[in-house]
N, C-alpha and C positions, 0 to 999 in steps of 0.2 A: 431340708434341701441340701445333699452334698453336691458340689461339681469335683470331676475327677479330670483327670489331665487330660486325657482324651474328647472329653463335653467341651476342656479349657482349646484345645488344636482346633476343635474342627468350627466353633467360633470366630477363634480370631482369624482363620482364614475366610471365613466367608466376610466378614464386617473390614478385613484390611485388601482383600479382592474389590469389596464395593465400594471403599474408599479410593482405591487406584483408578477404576472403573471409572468412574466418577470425576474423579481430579483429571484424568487425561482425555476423555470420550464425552461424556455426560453433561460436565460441568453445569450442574443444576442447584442452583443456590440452594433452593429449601431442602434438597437430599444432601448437600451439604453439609447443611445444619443442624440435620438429624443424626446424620453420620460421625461430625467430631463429637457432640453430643456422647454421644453412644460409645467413640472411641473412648473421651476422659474416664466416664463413667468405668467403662469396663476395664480398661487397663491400669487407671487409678485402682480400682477395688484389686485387683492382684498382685500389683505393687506393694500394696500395702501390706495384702495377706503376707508377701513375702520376706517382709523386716519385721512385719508388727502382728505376728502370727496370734499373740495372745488377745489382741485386742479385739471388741466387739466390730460388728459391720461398719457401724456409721464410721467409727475412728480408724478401723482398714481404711472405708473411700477417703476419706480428707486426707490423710496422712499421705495413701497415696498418691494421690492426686499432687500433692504438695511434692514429692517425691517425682513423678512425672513433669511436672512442671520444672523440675532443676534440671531431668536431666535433657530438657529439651533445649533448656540455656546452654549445658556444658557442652555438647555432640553440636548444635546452633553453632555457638562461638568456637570450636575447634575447625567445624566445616569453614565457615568464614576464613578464620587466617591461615588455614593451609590450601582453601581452593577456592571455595564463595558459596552463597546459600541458594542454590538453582534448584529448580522443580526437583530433579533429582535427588538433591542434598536432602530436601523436606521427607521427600516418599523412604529413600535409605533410614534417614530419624526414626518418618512411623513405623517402620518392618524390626527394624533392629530390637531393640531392647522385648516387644514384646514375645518374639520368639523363643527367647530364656525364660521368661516367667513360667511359661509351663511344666518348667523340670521340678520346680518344688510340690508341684501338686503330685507327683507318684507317690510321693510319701506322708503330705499333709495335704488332703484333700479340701476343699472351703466347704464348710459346714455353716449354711446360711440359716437362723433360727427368727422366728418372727415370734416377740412375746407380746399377745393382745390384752391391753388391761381389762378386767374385768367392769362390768358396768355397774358404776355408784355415782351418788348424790355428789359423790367431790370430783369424779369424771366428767359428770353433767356442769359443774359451776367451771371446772379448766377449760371445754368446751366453748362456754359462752362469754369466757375470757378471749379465749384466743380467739374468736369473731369479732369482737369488740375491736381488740386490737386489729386487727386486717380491715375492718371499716377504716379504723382509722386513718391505719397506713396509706388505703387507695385513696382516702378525699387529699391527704398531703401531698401522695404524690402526682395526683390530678390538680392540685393547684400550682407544685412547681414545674408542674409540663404547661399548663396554662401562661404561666407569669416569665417563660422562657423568651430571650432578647437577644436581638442579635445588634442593638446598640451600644455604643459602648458607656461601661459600669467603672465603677472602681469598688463596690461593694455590692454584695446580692442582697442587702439587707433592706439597701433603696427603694425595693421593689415587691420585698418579700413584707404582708403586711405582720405585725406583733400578735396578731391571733394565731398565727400559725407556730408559734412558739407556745402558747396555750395548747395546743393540739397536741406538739411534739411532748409538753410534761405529761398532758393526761396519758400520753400513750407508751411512756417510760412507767407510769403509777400501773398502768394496767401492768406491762410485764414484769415487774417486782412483783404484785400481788401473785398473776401466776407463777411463778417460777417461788414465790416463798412457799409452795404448796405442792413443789411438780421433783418429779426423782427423775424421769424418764429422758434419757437422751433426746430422743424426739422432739422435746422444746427447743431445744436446741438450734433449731429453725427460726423459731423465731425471734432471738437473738441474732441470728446472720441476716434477718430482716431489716430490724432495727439499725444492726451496723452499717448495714447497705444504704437506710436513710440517709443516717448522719454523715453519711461519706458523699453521699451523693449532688449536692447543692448546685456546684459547679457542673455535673453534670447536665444537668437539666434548666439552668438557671442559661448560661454563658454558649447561648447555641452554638455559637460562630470558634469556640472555645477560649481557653483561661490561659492569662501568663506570655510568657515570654519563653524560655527554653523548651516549652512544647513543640513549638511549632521547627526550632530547632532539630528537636530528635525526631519528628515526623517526616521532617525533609531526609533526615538521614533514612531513614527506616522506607522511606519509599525509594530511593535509590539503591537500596539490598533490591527491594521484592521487583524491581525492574531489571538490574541489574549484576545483582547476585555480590557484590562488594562495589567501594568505590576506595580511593587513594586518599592520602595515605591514609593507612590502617589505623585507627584510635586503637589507643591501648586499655582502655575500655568503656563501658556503652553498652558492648555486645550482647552481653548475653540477655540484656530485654529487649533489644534492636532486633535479636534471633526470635526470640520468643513473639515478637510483635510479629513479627512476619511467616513464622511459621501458623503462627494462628488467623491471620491475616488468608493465608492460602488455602488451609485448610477450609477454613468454614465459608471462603470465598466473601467476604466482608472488607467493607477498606481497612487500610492503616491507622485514618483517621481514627475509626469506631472502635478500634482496640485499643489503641494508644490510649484514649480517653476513660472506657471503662473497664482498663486493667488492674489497676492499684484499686478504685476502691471495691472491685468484684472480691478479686483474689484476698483481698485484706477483709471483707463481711466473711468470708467463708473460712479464713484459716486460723482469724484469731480467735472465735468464739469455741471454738473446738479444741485447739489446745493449752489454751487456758482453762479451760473446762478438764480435759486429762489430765495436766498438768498438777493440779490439788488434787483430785479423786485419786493419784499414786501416790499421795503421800499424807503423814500425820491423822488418819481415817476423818477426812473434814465432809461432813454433812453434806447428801447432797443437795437440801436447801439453799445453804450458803454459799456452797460452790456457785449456783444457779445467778445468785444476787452476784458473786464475785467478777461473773464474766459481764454482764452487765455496768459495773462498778467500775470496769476499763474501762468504759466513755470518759468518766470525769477528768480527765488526763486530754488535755485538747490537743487534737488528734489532726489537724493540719497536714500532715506529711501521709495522710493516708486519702484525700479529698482529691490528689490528679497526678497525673504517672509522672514520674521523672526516675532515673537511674536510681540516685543515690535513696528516694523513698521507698521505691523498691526492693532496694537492698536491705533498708532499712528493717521494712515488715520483713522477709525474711529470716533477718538476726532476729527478733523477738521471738519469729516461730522455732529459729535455731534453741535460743535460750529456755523457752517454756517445755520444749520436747527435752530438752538435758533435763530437766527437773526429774522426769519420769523416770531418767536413764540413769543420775544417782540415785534414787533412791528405791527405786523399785529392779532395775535392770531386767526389765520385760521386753529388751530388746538392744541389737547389738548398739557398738557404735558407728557402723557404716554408714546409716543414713545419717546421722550428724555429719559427715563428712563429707558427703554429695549435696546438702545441703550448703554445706562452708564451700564451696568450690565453688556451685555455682555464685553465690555472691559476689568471688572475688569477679567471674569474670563481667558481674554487673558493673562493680563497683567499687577497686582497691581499700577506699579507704573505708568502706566497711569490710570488706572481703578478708584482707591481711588479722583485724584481730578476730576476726570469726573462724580462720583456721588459727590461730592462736589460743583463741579458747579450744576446741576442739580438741589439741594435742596438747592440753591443759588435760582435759576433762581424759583425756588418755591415759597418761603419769597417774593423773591423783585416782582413780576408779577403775580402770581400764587393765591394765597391765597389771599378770601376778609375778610382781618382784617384790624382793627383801622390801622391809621400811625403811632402813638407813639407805637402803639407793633409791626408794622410790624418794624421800626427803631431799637425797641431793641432785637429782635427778628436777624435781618440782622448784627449786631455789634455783638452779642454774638456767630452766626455762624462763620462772618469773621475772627475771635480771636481766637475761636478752629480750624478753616482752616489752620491759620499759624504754627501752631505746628502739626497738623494733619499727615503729613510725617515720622517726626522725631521719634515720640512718636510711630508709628505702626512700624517703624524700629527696637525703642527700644523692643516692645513686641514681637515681631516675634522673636528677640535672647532670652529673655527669657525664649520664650514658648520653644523653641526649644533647648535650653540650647549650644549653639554652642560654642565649642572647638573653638578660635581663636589663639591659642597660634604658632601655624602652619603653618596661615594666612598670608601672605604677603599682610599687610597694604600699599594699594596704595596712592600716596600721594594726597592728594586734592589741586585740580589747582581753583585758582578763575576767573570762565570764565567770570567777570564783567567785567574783561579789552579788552575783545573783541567788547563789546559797543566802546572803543577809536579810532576813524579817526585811520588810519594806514598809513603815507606819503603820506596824502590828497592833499597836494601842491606842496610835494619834490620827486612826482616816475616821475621818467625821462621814456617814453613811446620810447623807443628803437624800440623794434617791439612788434607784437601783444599780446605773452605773458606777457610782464609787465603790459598791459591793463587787461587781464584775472585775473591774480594773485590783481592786485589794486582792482577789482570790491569784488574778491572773499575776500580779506583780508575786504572789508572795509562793508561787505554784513549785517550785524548785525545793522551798523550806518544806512546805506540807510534803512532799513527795519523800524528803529525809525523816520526817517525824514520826510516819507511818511505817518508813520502809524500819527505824528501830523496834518501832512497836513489833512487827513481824518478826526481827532479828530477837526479842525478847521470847517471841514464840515458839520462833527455832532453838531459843537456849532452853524453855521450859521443857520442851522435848525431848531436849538431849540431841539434837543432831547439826548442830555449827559444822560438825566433821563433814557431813553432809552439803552445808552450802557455801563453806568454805570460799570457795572455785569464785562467786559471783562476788564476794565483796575484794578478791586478789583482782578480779579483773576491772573492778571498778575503780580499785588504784593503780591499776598498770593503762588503763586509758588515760586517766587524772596525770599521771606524772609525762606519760607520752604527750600530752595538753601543753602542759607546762613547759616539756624540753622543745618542744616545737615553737611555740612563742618565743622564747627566750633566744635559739639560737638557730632557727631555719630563717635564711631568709629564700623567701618562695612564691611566685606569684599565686594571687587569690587567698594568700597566706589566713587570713583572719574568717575567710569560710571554712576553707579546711580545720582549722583551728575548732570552731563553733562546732562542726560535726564531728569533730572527735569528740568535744565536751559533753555533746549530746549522746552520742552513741554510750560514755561513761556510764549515763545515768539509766540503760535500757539493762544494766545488770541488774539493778537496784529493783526492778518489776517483783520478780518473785520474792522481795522483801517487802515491796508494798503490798502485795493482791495477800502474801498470809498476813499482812497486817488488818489490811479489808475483813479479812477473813474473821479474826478474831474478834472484829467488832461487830461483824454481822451475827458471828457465832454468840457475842451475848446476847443481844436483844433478837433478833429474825425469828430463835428456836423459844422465848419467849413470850407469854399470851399475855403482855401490857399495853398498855396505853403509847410508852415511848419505841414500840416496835412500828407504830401507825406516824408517828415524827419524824423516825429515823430515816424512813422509807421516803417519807416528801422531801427531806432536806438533801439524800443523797438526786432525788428524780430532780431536785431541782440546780443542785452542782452541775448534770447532768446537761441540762438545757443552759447552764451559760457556757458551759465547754462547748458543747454545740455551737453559742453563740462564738466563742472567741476563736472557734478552728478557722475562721471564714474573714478575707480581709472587712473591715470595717473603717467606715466614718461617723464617727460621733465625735463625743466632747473631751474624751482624753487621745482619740487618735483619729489619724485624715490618713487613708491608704494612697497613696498619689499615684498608684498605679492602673492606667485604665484597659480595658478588655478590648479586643480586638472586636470591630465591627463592622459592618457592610458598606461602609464608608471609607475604611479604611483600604476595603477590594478595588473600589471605585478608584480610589487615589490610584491606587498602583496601576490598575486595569488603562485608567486614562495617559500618566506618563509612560509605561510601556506600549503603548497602541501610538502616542502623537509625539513621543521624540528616540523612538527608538534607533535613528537614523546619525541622532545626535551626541557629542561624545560628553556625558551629565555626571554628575552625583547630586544624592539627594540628602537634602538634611532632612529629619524627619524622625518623631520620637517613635522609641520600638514598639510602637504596636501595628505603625505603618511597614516596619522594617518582616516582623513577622508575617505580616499579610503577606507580602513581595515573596519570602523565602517560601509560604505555604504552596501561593501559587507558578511560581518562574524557580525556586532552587538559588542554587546559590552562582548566578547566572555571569557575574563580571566580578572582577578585581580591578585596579587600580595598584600594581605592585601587590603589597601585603594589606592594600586600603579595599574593604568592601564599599561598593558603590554608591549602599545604601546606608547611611551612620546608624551605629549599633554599638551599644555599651559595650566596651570590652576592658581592660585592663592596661590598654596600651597607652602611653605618656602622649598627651596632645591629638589624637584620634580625632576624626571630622566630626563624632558624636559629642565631642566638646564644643564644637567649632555650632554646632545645632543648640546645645545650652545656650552661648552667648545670643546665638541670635534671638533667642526667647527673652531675650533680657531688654528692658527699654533704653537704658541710655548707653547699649553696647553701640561701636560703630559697625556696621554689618555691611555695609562697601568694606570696608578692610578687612573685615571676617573673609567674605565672598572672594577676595584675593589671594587671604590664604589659604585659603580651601584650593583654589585651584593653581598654587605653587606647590601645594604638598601632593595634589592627586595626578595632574597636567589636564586635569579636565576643561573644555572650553563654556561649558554651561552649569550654573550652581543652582538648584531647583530648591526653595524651601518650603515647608508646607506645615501651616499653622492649621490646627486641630481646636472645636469651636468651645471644648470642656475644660478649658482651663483658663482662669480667671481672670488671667489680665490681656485674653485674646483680641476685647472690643480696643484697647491703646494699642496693641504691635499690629493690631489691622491696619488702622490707617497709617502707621509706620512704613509698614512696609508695600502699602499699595504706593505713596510718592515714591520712593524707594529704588524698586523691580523696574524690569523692563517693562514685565506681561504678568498678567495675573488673573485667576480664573476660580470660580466658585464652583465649588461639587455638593453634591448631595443637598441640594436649598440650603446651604452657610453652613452645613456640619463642618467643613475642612475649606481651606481657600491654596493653591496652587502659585506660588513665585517663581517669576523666572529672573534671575542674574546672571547677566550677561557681564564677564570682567571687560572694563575701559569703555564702555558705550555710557554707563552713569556714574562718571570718574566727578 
């Protein structure tokens, strides 16, 4: 089947007519739905054709798609800060870019080939695997749509019973088995399934939703798609604020439903794919073992891929950044442009992945990229590396500059130096009592094995002969490492010791393609061998497998207590009640953030208090009324003198506090604070109880 550029015009006019059609006349959800559908699919595949022309079908559509999706962030986030993202802005996005794709087809038309395996006894046995597994799939994921709560959790584990962990190995064993036996891309599917599971937890667990900063970027992200921007402009966010909301419009679906299942969609779909290219372009690795390989990314607990936030976002991104370079030194079956739309839109996600992701980029430019002499491409590569390692620190120091930020305020967090988590942690002295001291061993010493293996690979890449080759990823593992270190040492910054930790982190995402050819190597001996320890190796890694699973997800058990609980329909209640019965009144609420998220989901960010939000909400600021919400959870705090200072610092005339019934010393601050308050009122049959303080009436 070829399409030729004229099949490619008359197309996308009909399919971006009925999109238009639609978005401004129609507005018909399920034609909606068919419609963006139809748009990614299609324009994905052309996009792809048009960088990655060598490539088969399936890896055109991802790649494209991956490629579409950045440039939705880039064109998203420019329309934002030069004008705002209005109907308009969305419908200019769809029209634009796919109007050029068609010019590459006059001369490379899309040659679409379908190869039907032929029918055998070992077609028949992958068949009754890959049913196996989709039974399985549908009973897990009908039990965690069943076991879904809108109470509040601090763990899904609570709820979720230990059989279903049974379920999840059996159904990692089945796809090892098929995939040690399968060549065909096509499987390939069923690894974006799998990923989708294990990403999935929260979403189907935490109906009312998970976290705390969610419901932050959702209140932003609904104030774009209402009102096309709001003040002042974040320096970034955007470009998954854009992307939320252009898809959000598109398919006519809330913000909510994107925000929620965008990290772990995008992330089942983009990492199995190229990781999977990623080794098939290089060292000719089997594609049995490639199959286990992409698989063998789960063991790596994978937390930042389980619910959307900017910086996870960005996150998966850089790793698709880094596994796509893989391809591009070593094979050069494609330019380096889309590495570079890819690096951009990152930054406009999220600087502090953004910044070393075009710094790899025009790395991977100098060392590969560019035909110049060696003695300048040498000094050329040392004069980049050297600005690289300061590059962090020095855009930290401008950014306070520019911006002239009052830190005086600030509560300086301390900087932890996370080098010590490279050190073995009771490598030879944890006594393996029961299963937990195993989980908590693997989990403590994950940082070590990630370096043990990523040599093993590096040993693989020396046996090959091509270090020249992966050079780029172990310079950039130390130009993060040393940006780590000068940042601790001599920025001072607020939030200091997060930003710290996610550059630490980001260090160690170079390091991937030294671990997966490590993987490799070991799958490559035993996988492609007919023993006994080929049927060991496979249970031990299915069952890494299943406690990564377990540890991406917070937990309460015997070496940890998640104290963070889930927003719940109680928590609606609270808000729903003091916005309905003292809105008349000039209040602040003390109130732990899951109450504060509620508030923000539903009303916005509705009062201030000067620089004080009305509602106490952790932030960074010295003495904040969310401190002032601590004490009063405390038994022998004085809370008349809290409640005074609360309303010297806000001017408020009413201090509302509100005790939530899931924390453990709630039955003693109860009767505390009913003598206490003025007035005090029960919600939800005792889940949460309502104080009202009034200053100088109970002096």
């Amino acid at each position: 089947m070829k399409i030729n550029w004229k099949t490619y015009y008359i197309s996308c006019v009909v399919l971006l007519l009925a999109l238009i059609f639609n978005f401004f006349y129609l507005q018909n959800q399920i034609l909606s739905i068919v419609i963006g559908i139809l748009y990614f699919l299609f324009f994905g595949l052309f996009f792809g054709h048009l960088f990655f022309r060598k490539y088969n079908i399936l890896s055109k559509l991802i790649f494209g798609i991956i490629l579409l999706v950045s440039y939705i962030m880039i064109f998203g986030s420019i329309f934002y800060y030069l004008w705002g993202i209005y109907n308009i802005s969305i419908i200019i996005i769809c029209v634009f870019a796919p109007l050029f794709l068609g010019f590459s087809l006059i001369h490379h038309p899309l040659k679409i080939k379908f190869n039907i395996e032929k029918p055998t006894y070992l077609l028949f046995f992958k068949i009754i695997l890959a049913i196996i597994y989709l039974i399985l799939f549908y009973l897990q994921i009908k039990y965690l749509y069943l076991k879904g709560t809108s109470d509040s959790i601090n763990t899904p584990w609570k709820i979720i019973s230990s059989n279903f962990f049974i379920l999840y190995l059996v159904g990692t064993l089945v796809l090892f088995l098929l995939f040690s036996i399968s060549k065909q891309k096509f499987f390939l599917i069923f690894a974006s399934i799998h990923y989708f599971l294990s990403f999935s937890i929260i979403l189907f667990i935490y109906k009312l939703g998970f976290g705390y900063d969610p419901y932050l970027h959702q209140a932003s992200e609904k104030m774009i798609f209402n009102y096309g921007t709001f003040l002042p402009k974040p320096f970034y966010y955007i470009g998954q604020y854009s992307l939320v909301v252009f898809l959000s419009k598109i398919f006519m679906l809330s913000i909510q439903f994107f925000d929620k299942i965008l990290l772990p969609l995008l992330s089942s779909i983009f990492l199995p794919i190229v990781v999977f290219q990623s080794l098939k372009d290089n060292l000719n690795i089997n594609k049995k073992v490639i199959f286990c390989c992409v698989l063998i990314f789960l063991i790596i607990p994978f937390s930042n891929f389980t619910y959307t936030t900017p910086q996870a976002l960005a996150n998966l991104l850089t790793i698709v950044l880094i596994f796509l370079s893989i391809s591009y030194v070593n094979r050069k079956l494609f330019s380096i442009i889309p590495l570079f739309i890819i690096a951009i839109s990152i930054c406009f996600i999220h600087p502090i992945s953004g910044l070393p992701a075009l710094i790899f980029v025009f790395l991977l430019l100098i060392l590969y990229g560019l035909k110049i002499y060696t003695l300048i491409r040498f000094i050329l590569g040392i004069l980049a590396y050297c600005l690289s390692c300061v590059a962090l620190p020095v855009s930290f120091w401008i950014y306070n500059y520019l911006n002239k930020l009052d830190f005086s305020k600030i509560e300086q967090l301390s900087s932890v130096n996370l080098l010590k988590t490279l050190i073995p942690q009771n490598l030879f002295y944890t006594r393996f009592v029961n299963i937990f001291d195993f989980i908590y061993f693997y989990f403590n010493n994950i940082n070590f094995f990630i370096i043990l293996i990523s040599i093993l690979g590096l040993l693989f890449v020396l046996y090959y002969k091509r270090l020249k080759k992966y050079f780029i990823y172990i310079a950039m593992f130390s130009i993060l490492l040393i940006n780590y270190l000068l940042v601790i040492q001599f920025i001072k910054f607020p939030f200091l010791s997060v930003f710290a930790t996610r550059i630490f982190d980001l260090s160690f995402y170079f390091l991937l393609p030294f671990f997966i050819l490590g993987m490799a190597s070991i799958f490559k001996t035993f996988i492609l061998n007919k023993n006994i320890l080929k049927f060991f190796i496979v249970v031990f890694f299915s069952s890494l497998i299943t406690i990564s699973f377990y540890l991406s997800y917070p937990r309460s058990d015997k070496y940890e207590n998640f104290k963070g609980y889930s927003v719940s329909s109680a928590h609606y209640k609270i808000v729903d009640y003091i916005e309905n019965n003292f809105e008349k009144s000039n209040y602040v609420v003390l109130a732990d953030q899951s109450v504060g998220a509620a508030l923000i989901d539903n009303y916005g960010f509705k009062k201030y208090f000067a620089s004080e939000f009305y509602y106490s909400l952790p932030t960074n600021i010295r003495g904040n009324i969310y401190s002032d919400f601590i004490q009063m959870t405390k038994e022998e705090s004085h809370k008349l003198q809290i409640v005074k200072n609360v309303t010297e610092k806000t001017g408020a005339t009413l201090v509302i506090f509100v005790l939530n019934n899931y924390w453990d010393y709630t039955d003693k601050l109860l009767e505390e604070h009913k003598k206490l308050a003025y007035r005090w009122i029960e919600i939800d049959a005792g889940k949460a109880y309502i104080f009202q303080y009034v200053p100088n009436i109970r002096d």
